[in-house]
C-alpha positions in Angstrom: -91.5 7.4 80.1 -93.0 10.6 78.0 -92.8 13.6 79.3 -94.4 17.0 78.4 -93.4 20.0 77.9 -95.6 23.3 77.6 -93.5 26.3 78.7 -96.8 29.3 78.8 -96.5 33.2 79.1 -100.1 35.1 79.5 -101.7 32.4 77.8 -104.7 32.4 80.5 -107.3 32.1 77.2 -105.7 29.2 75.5 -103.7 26.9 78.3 -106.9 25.1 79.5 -107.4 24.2 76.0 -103.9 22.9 75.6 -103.8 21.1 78.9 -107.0 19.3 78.0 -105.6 18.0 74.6 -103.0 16.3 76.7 -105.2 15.1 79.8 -107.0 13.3 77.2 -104.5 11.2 75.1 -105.3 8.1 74.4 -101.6 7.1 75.8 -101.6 9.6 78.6 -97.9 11.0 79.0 -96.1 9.7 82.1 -95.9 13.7 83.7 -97.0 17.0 81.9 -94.5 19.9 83.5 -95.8 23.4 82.7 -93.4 26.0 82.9 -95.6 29.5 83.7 -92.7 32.0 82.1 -93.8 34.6 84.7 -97.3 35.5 84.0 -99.3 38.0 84.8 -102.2 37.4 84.1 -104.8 34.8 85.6 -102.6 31.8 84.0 -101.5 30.2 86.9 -105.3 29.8 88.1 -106.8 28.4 84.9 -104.1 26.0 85.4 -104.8 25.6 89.2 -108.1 24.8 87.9 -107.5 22.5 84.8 -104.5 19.8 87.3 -107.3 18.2 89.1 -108.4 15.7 86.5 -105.1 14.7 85.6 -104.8 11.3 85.8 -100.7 11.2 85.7 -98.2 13.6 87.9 -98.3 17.4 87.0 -95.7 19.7 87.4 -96.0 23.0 87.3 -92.6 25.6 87.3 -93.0 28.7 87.9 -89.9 31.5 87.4 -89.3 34.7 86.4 -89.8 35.8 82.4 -87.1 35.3 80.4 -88.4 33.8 76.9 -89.4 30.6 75.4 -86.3 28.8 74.9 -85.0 29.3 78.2 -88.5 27.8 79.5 -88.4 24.5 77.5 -84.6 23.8 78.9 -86.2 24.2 82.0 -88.8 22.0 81.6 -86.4 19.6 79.7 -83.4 19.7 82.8 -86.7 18.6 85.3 -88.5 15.7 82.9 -87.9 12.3 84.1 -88.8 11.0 80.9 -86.1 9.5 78.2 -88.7 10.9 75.8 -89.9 14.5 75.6 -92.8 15.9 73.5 -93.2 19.8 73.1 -96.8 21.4 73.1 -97.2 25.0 72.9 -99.6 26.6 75.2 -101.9 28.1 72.0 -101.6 25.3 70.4 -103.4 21.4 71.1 -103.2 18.1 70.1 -105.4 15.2 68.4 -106.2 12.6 71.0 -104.3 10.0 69.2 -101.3 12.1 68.6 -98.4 10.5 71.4 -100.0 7.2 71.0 -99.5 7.1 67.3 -95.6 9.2 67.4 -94.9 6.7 69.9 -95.9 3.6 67.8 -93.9 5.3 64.9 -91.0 6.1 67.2 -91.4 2.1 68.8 -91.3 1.1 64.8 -87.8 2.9 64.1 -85.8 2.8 66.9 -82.6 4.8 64.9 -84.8 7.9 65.1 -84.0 10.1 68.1 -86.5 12.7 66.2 -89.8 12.3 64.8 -92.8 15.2 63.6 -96.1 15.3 62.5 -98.5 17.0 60.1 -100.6 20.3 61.2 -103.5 21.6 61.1 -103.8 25.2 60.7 -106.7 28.1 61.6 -106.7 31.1 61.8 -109.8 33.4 63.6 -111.5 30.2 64.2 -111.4 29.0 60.3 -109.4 26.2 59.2 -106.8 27.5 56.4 -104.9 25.6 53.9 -100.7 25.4 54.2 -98.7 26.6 51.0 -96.6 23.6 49.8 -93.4 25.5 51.1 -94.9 24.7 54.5 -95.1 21.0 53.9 -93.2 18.9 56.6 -90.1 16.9 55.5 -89.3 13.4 56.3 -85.6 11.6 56.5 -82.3 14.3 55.7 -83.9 17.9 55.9 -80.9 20.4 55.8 -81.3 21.8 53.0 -85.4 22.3 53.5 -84.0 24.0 56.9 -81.9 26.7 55.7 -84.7 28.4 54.3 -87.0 28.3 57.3 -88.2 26.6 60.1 -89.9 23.3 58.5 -90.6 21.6 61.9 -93.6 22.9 64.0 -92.2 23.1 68.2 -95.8 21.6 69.0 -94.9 18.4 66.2 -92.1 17.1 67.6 -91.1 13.9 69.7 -87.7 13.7 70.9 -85.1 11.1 72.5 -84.0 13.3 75.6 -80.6 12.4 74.7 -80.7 14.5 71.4 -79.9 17.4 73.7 -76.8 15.9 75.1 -75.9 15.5 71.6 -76.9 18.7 69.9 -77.1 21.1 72.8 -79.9 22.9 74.1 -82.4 25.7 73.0 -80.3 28.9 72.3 -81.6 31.2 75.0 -80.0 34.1 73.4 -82.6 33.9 70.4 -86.1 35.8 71.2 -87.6 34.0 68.7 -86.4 31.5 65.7 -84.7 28.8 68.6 -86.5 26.2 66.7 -85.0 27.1 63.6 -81.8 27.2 65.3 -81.9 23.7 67.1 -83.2 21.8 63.9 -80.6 23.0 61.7 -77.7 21.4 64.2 -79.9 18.1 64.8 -80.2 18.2 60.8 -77.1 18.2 59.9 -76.8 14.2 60.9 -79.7 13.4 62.0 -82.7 12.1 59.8 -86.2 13.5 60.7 -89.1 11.0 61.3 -92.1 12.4 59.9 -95.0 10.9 61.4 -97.7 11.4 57.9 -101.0 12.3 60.3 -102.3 15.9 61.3 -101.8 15.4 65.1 -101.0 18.7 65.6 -103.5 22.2 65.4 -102.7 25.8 66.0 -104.3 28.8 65.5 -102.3 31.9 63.9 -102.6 35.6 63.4 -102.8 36.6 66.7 -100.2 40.3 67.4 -99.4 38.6 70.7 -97.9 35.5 68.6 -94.0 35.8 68.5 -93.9 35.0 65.0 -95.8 38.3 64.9 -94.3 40.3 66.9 -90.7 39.5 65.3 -92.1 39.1 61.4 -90.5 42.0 60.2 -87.1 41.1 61.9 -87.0 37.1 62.4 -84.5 36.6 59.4 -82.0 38.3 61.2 -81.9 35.7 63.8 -82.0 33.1 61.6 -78.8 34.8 59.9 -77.5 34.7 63.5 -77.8 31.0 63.6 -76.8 30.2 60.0 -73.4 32.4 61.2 -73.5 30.0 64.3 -73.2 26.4 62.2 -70.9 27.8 60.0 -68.6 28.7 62.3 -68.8 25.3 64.4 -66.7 23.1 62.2 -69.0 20.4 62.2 -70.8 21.0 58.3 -69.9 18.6 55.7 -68.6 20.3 52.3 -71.9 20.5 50.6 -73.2 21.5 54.1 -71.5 24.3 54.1 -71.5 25.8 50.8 -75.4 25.2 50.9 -75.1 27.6 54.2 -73.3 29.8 52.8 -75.6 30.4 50.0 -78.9 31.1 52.0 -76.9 33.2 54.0 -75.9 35.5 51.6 -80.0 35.5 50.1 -81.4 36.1 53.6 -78.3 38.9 54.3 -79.2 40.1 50.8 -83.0 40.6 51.5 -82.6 41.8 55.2 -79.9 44.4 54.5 -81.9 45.7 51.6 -84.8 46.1 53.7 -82.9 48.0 56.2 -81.3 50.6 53.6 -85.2 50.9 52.6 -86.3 51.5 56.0 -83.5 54.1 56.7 -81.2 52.0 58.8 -78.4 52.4 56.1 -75.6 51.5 58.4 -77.3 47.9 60.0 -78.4 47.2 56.4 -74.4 47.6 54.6 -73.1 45.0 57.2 -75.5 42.9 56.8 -74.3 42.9 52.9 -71.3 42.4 53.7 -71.5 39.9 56.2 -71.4 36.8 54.0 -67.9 37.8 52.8 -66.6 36.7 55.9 -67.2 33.3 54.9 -66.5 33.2 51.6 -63.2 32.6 51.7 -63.7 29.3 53.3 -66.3 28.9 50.7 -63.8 29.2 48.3 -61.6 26.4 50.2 -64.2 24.1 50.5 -64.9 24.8 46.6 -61.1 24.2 45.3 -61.1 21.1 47.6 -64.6 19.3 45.8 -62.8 20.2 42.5 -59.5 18.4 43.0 -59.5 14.9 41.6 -59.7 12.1 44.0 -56.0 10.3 44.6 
């Protein structure tokens, strides 16, 4: 079984859109659960609307607001399905896009994790993505540190990855994606699925990735804290952490001293020294000789 999962906040101008990139897969998903993230605006009746030509069971969840990745661990504790497919509510899919991740899923059954291409607009104009942006295939980690290099709308997922890896941190406004692949990625190879079955339009101020631009490395530091303080990175896993932290904590605190937040900005500078000394362990342990 495939379930979806569109969590949706005020997104009254773009969920009918969304909805009708899924009703119309050419391998229809076995249930579509919405989770409304207490809207206020006329969501819930665009939705109300859009159900009735859904040729599969439609849930729809609604609750009180309390942020994205508590929404999709809503959605993900109610899907039947043993395999779950994201979709943003601004974002929609090509028509062919779970019938050919499927296929490629069906075709490596190792892979509890797949993604595909995007395709990117912005004010209605298709744009082209910087090769920084390009998706990865097979052991990402080290693409991961950096930034998030696995769109939320791409991705097809065994459910049990989230037995294995945890669920969305719901303590993160923004940057749980980020936070999530970087665990899976650590063991787990990525299945990139080489199609643009994904599209999604940027730009907009009521984006999160806009409203948090000028801050989102700090969560990300938050998370890169988080995985090196689980005790699950390998050697190289861990000094390759400990590195980006120290250029994103680098970056962030020096924009803070340049904003006038002096005090937020000199322990952010500091804040990688609290791992350097089991950098240095880690180091001194590569460098002795095997027995």
């Amino acid at each position: 079984m495939v379930s979806v999962i569109v969590p949706t906040y005020n997104r009254a101008k773009y969920i009918k859109r969304a909805m009708d990139s899924v009703l119309d897969q050419t391998r229809p998903p076995d249930e579509l659960i919405i989770v409304d993230d207490g809207s206020t605006d006329n969501t819930s009746e665009v939705i109300e609307q859009t159900i009735g030509r859904a040729a599969f069971p439609v849930r729809v969840l609604r609750r009180k607001n309390r942020g994205a990745a508590a929404a999709r661990n809503v959605g993900i504790a109610h899907a039947a399905g043993d395999t779950l497919c994201f979709l943003d509510s601004d974002d929609w899919w090509d028509k062919r896009k779970i019938e050919l991740q499927l296929e490629a899923m069906h075709e490596n059954p190792d892979s509890i994790i797949s993604h595909t291409r995007e395709i990117w607009f912005r004010n209605g104009v298709r744009v082209n993505q910087k090769k920084k942006h390009a998706p990865s295939s097979g052991h990402i980690f080290a693409d991961s540190l950096r930034m998030c290099v696995v769109g939320m709308s791409t991705v097809m997922v065994k459910k049990e990855l989230f037995t294995d890896y945890g669920l969305f941190n719901e303590a993160l406004p923004c940057c749980e994606d980020y936070d999530l692949w970087l665990r899976v990625a650590r063991e787990q190879p990525f299945l990139l699925v080489d199609h643009a079955l994904t599209l999604k339009e940027g730009g907009r101020d009521d984006q999160l990735s806009v409203i948090y631009r000028l801050g989102m490395d700090k969560y990300r530091i938050r998370s890169l804290c988080n995985v090196l303080e689980s005790g699950v990175l390998t050697d190289n896993q861990y000094l390759q952490t400990v590195s980006e932290l120290e250029r994103k904590c680098r970056i962030y605190g020096q924009g803070c001293i340049k904003h006038g937040r002096a005090e937020e900005g000199r322990q952010f500078l500091v804040l990688p020294d609290k791992y350097n000394h089991m950098d240095d362990t880690v180091l001194r342990g590569m460098e002795e000789p095997a027995p």
